[in-house]
VMD Tcl script that builds the backbone (N, CA, C; Angstrom):
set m [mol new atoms 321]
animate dup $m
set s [atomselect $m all]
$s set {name element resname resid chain x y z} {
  {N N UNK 1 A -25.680 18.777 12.604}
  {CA C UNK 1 A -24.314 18.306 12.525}
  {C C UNK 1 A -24.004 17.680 11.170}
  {N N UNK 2 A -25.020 17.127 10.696}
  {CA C UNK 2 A -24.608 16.566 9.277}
  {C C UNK 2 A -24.584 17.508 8.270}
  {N N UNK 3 A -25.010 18.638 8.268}
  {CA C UNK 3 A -24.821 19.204 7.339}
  {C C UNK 3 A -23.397 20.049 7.258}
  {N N UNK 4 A -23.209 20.655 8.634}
  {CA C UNK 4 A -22.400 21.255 8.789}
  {C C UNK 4 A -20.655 20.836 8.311}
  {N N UNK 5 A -20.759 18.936 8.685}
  {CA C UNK 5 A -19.368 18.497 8.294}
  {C C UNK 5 A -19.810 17.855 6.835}
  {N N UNK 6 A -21.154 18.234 6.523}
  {CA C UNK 6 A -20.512 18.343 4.895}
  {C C UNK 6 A -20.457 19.296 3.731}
  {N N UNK 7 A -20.886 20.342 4.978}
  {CA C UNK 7 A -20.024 21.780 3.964}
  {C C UNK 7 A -18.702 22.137 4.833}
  {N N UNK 8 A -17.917 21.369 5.611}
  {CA C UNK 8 A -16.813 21.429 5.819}
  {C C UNK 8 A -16.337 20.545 4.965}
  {N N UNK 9 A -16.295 19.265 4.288}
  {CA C UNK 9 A -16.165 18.866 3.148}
  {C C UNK 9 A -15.982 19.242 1.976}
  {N N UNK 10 A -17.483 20.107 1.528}
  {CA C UNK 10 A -17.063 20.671 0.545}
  {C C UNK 10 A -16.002 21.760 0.356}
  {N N UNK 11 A -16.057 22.735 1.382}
  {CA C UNK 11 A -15.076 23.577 1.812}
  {C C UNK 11 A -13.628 22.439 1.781}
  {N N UNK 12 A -13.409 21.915 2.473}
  {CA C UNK 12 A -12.083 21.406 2.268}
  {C C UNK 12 A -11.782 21.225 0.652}
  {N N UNK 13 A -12.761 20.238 0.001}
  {CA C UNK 13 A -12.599 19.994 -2.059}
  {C C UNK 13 A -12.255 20.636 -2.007}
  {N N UNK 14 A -12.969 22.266 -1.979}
  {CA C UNK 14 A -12.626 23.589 -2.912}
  {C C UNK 14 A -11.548 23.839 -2.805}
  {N N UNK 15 A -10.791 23.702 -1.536}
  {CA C UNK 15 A -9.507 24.171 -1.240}
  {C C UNK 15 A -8.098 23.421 -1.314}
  {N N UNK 16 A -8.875 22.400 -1.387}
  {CA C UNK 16 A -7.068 21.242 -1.622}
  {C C UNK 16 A -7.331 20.367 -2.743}
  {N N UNK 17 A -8.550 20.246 -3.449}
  {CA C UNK 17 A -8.989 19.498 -4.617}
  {C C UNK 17 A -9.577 20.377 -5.802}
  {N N UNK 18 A -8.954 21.611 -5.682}
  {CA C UNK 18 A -9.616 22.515 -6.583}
  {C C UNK 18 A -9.553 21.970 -8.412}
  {N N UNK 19 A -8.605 21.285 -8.174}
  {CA C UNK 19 A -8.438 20.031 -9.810}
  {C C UNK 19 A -9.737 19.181 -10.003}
  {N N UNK 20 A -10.036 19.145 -8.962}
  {CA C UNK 20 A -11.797 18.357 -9.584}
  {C C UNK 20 A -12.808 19.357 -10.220}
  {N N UNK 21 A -13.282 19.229 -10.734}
  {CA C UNK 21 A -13.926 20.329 -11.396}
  {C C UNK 21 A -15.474 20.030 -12.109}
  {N N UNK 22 A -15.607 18.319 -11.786}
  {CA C UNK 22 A -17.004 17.754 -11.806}
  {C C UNK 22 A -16.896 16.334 -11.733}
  {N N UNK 23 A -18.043 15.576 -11.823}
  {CA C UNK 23 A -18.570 14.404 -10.940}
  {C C UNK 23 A -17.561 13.462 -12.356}
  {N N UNK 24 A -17.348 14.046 -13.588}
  {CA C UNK 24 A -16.343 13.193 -14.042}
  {C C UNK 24 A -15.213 13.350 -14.322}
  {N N UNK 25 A -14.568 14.520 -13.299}
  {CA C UNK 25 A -13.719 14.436 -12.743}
  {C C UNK 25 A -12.878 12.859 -11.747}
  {N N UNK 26 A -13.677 13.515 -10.772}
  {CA C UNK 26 A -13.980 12.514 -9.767}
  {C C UNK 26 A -13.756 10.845 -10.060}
  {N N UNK 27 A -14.980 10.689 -10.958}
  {CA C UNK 27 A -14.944 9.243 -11.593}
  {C C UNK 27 A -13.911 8.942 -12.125}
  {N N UNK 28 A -12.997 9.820 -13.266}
  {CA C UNK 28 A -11.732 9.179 -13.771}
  {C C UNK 28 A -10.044 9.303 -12.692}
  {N N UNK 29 A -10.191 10.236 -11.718}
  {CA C UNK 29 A -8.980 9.851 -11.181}
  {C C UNK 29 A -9.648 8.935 -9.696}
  {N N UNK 30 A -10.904 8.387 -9.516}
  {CA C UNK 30 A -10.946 7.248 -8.551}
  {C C UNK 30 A -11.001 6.271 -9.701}
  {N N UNK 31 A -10.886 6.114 -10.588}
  {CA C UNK 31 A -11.036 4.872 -11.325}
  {C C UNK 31 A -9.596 4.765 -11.704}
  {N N UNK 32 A -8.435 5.792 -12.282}
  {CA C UNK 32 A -7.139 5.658 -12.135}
  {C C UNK 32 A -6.792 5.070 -10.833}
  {N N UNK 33 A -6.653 5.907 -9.454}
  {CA C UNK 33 A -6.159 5.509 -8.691}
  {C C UNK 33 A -6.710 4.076 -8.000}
  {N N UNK 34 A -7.773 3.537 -8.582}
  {CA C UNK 34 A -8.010 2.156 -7.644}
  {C C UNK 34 A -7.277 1.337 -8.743}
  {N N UNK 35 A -7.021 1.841 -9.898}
  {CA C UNK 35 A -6.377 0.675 -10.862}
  {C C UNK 35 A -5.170 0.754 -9.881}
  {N N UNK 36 A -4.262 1.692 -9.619}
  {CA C UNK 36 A -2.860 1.831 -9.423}
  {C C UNK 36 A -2.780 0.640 -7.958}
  {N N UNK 37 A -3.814 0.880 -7.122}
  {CA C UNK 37 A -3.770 0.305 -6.138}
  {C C UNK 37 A -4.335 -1.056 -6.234}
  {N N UNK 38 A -4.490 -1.341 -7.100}
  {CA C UNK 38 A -4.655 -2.825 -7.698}
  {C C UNK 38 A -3.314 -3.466 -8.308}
  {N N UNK 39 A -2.834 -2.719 -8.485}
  {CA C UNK 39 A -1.155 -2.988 -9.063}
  {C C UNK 39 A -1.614 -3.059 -10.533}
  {N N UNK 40 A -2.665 -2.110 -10.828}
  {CA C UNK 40 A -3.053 -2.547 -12.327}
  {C C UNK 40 A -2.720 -1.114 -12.879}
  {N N UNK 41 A -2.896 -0.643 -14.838}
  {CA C UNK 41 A -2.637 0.076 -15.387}
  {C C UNK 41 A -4.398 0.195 -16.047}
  {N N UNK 42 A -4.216 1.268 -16.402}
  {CA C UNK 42 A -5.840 1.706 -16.992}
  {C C UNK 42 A -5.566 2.728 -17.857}
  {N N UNK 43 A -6.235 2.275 -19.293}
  {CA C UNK 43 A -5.734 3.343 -20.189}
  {C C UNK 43 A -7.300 4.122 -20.912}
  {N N UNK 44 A -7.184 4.692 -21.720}
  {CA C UNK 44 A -8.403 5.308 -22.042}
  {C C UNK 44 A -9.267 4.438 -22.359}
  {N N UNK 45 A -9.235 2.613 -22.778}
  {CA C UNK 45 A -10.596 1.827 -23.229}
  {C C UNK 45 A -10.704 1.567 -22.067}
  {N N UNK 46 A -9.723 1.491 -20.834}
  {CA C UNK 46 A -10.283 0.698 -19.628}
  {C C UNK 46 A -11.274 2.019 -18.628}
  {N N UNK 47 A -11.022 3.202 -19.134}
  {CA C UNK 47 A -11.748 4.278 -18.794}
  {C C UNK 47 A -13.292 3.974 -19.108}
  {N N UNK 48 A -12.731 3.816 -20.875}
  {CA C UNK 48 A -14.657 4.219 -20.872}
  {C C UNK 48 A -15.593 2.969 -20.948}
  {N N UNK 49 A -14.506 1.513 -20.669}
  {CA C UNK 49 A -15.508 0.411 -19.869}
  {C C UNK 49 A -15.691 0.638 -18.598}
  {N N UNK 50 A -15.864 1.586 -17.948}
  {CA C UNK 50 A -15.886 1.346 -16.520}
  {C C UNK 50 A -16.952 3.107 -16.577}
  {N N UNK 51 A -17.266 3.576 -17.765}
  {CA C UNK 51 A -18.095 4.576 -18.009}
  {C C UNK 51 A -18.126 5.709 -17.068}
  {N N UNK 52 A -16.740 6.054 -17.049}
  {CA C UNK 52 A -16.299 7.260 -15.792}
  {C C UNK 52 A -17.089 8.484 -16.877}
  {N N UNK 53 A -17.281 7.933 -18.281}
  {CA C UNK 53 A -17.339 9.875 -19.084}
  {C C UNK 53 A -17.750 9.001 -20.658}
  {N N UNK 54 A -18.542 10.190 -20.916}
  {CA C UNK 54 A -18.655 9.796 -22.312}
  {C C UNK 54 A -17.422 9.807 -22.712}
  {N N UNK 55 A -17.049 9.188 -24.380}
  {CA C UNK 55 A -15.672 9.262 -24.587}
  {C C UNK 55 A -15.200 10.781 -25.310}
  {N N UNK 56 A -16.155 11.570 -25.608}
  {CA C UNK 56 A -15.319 12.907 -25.967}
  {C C UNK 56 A -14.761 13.418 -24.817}
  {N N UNK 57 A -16.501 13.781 -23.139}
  {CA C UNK 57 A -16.112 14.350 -22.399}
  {C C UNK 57 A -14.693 13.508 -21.461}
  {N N UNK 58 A -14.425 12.534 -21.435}
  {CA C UNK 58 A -13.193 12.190 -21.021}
  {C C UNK 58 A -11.772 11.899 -21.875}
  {N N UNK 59 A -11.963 12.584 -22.958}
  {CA C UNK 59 A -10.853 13.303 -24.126}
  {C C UNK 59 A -10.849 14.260 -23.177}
  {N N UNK 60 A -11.442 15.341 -23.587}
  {CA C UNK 60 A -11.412 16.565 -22.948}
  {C C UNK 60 A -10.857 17.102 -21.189}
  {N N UNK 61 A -11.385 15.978 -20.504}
  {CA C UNK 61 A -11.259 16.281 -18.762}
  {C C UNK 61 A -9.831 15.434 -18.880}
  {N N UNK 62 A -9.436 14.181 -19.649}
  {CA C UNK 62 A -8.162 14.021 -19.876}
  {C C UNK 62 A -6.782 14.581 -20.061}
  {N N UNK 63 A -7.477 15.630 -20.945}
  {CA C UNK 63 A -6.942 16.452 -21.312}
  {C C UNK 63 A -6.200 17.512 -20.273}
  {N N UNK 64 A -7.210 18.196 -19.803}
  {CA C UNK 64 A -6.893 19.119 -18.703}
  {C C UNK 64 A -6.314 18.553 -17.517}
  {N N UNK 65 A -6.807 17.671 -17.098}
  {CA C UNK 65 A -5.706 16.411 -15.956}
  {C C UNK 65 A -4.618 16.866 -15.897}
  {N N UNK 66 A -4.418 16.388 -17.578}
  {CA C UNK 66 A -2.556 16.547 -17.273}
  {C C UNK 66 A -2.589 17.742 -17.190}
  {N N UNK 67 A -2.668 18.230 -18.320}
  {CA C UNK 67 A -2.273 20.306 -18.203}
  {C C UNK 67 A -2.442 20.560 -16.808}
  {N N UNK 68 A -3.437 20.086 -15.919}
  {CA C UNK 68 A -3.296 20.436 -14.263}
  {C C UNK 68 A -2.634 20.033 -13.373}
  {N N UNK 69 A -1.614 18.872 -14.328}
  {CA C UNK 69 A -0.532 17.896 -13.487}
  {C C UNK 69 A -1.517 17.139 -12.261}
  {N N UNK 70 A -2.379 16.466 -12.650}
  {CA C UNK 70 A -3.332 15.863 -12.108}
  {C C UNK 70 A -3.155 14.306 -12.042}
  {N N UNK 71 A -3.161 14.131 -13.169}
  {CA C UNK 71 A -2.489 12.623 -13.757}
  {C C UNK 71 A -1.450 12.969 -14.934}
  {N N UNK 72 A -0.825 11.725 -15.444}
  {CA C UNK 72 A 0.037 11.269 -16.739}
  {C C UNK 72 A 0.355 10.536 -17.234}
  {N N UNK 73 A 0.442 10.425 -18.424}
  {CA C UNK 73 A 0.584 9.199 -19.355}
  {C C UNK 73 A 1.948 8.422 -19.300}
  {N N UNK 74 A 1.306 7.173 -19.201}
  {CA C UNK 74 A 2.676 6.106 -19.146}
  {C C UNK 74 A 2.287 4.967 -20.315}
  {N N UNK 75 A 3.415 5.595 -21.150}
  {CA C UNK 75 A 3.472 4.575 -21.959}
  {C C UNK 75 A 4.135 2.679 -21.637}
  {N N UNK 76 A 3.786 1.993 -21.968}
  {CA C UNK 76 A 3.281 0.908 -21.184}
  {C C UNK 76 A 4.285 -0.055 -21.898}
  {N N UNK 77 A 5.475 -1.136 -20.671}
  {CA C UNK 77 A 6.744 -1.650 -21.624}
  {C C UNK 77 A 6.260 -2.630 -22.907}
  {N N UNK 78 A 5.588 -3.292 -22.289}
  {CA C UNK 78 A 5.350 -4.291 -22.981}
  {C C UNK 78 A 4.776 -3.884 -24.514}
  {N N UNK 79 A 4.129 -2.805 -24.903}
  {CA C UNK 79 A 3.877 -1.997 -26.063}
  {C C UNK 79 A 3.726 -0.295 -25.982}
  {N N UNK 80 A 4.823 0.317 -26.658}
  {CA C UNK 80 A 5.298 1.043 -26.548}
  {C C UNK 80 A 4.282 2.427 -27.173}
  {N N UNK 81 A 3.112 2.047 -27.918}
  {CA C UNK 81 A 2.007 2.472 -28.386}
  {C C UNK 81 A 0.647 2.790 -27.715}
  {N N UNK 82 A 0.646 2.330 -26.501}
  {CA C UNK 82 A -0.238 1.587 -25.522}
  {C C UNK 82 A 0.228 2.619 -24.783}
  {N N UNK 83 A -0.844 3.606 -23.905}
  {CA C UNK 83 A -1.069 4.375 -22.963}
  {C C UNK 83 A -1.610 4.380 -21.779}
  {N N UNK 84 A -1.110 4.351 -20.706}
  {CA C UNK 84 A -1.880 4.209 -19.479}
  {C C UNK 84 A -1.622 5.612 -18.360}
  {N N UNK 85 A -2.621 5.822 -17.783}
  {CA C UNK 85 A -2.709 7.076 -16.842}
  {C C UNK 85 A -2.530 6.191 -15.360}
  {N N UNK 86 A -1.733 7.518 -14.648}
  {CA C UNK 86 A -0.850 7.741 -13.320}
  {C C UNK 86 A -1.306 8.589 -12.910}
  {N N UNK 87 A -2.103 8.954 -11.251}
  {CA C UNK 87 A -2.309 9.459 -10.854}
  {C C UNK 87 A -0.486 10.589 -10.219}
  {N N UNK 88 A -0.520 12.022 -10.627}
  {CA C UNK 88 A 0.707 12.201 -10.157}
  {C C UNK 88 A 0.861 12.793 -8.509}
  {N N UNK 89 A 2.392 12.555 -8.015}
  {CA C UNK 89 A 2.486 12.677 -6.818}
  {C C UNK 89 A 1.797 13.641 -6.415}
  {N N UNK 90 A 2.205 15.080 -6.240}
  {CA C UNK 90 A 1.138 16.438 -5.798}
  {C C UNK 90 A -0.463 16.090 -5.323}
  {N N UNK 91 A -1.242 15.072 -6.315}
  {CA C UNK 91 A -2.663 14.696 -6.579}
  {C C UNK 91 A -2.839 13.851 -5.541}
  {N N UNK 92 A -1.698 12.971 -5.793}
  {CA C UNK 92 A -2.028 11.678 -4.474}
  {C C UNK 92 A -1.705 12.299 -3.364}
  {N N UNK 93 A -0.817 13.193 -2.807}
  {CA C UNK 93 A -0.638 14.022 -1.777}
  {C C UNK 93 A -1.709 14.513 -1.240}
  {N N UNK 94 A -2.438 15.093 -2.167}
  {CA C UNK 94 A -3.693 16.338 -1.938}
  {C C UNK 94 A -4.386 15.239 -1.353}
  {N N UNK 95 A -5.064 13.778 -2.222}
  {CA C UNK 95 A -6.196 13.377 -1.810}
  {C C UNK 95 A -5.857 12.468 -0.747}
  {N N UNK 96 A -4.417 12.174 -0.225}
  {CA C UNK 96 A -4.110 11.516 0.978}
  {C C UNK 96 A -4.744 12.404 2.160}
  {N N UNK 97 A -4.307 13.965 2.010}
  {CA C UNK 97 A -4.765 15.126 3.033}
  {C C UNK 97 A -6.378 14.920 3.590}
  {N N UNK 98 A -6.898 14.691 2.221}
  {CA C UNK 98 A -8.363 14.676 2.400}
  {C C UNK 98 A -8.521 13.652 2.647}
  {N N UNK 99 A -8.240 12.102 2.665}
  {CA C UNK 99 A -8.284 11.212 3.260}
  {C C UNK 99 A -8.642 11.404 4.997}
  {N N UNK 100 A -7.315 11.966 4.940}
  {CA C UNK 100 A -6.874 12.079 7.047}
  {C C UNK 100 A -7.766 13.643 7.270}
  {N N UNK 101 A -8.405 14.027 6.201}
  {CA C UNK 101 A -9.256 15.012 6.867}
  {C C UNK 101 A -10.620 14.452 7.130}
  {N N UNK 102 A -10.784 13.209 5.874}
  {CA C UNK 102 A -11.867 12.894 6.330}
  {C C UNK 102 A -12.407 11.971 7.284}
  {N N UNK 103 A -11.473 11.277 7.518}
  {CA C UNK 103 A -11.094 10.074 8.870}
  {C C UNK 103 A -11.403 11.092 10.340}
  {N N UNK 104 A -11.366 12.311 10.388}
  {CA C UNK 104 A -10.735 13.128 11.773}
  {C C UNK 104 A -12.521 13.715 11.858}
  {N N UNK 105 A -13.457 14.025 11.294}
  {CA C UNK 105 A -14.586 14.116 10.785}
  {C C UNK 105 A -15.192 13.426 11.907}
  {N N UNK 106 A -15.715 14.197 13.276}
  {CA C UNK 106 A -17.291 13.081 14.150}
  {C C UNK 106 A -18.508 13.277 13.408}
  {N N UNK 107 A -18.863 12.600 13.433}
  {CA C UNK 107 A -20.189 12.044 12.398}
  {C C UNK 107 A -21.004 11.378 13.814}
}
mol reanalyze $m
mol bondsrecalc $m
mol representation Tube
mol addrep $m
C-alpha cells in the first residue's frame, strides 16, 4: 500500500505539477509560497539564504518559472528597484488540487 499511493503521487505531480521539473524546483516555489503565507515577500537574496539553489541554478529555474507562469515578479512599494516573487494564481490552484489530493490519500 505504501508504495502504491506513492506512485499515485507521483502520477498525480506529473500530471497537475508538470512545472516542477526538479527538487529545486520544488524548494523555490515552497520557499515563495510559505513567504506569501507568512504575509512576507522573498526576493532572490532571501532565496539563496534559505539555499533553495545555487545562485546561477536559481537564475536559471527563475527564469523558466515565469516563462511557465509559475511565479512573478513584484516589484516592491517601498523600493521600486527591489524584486520580490509571487507564486501565480493557475500554480496556487494546481498545488491547492494536490493539497486535497493529498489529504483524500489512506495511508
Amino acid at each position: 500500500m505504501l508504495f502504491e499511493n506513492l506512485s499515485a503521487i507521483v502520477a498525480h505531480e506529473r500530471n497537475h505539477l508538470h512545472f516542477i521539473r526538479s527538487r529545486e524546483d520544488w524548494n523555490i516555489v515552497v520557499a515563495i509560497g510559505r513567504a506569501a503565507e507568512q504575509g512576507k515577500s522573498i526576493g532572490f537574496k532571501g532565496l539563496t539564504l534559505h539555499k533553495v539553489a545555487s545562485p546561477s541554478t536559481l537564475t536559471r529555474n527563475l527564469k523558466r518559472l515565469i516563462a511557465d507562469d509559475v511565479i512573478r515578479r513584484v516589484a516592491q512599494p517601498h523600493d521600486g528597484r527591489m524584486v520580490a516573487y509571487m507564486l501565480t494564481k493557475p500554480a496556487l490552484d494546481a498545488f491547492r488540487r494536490h493539497e486535497r489530493f493529498l489529504r483524500n490519500i489512506k495511508w
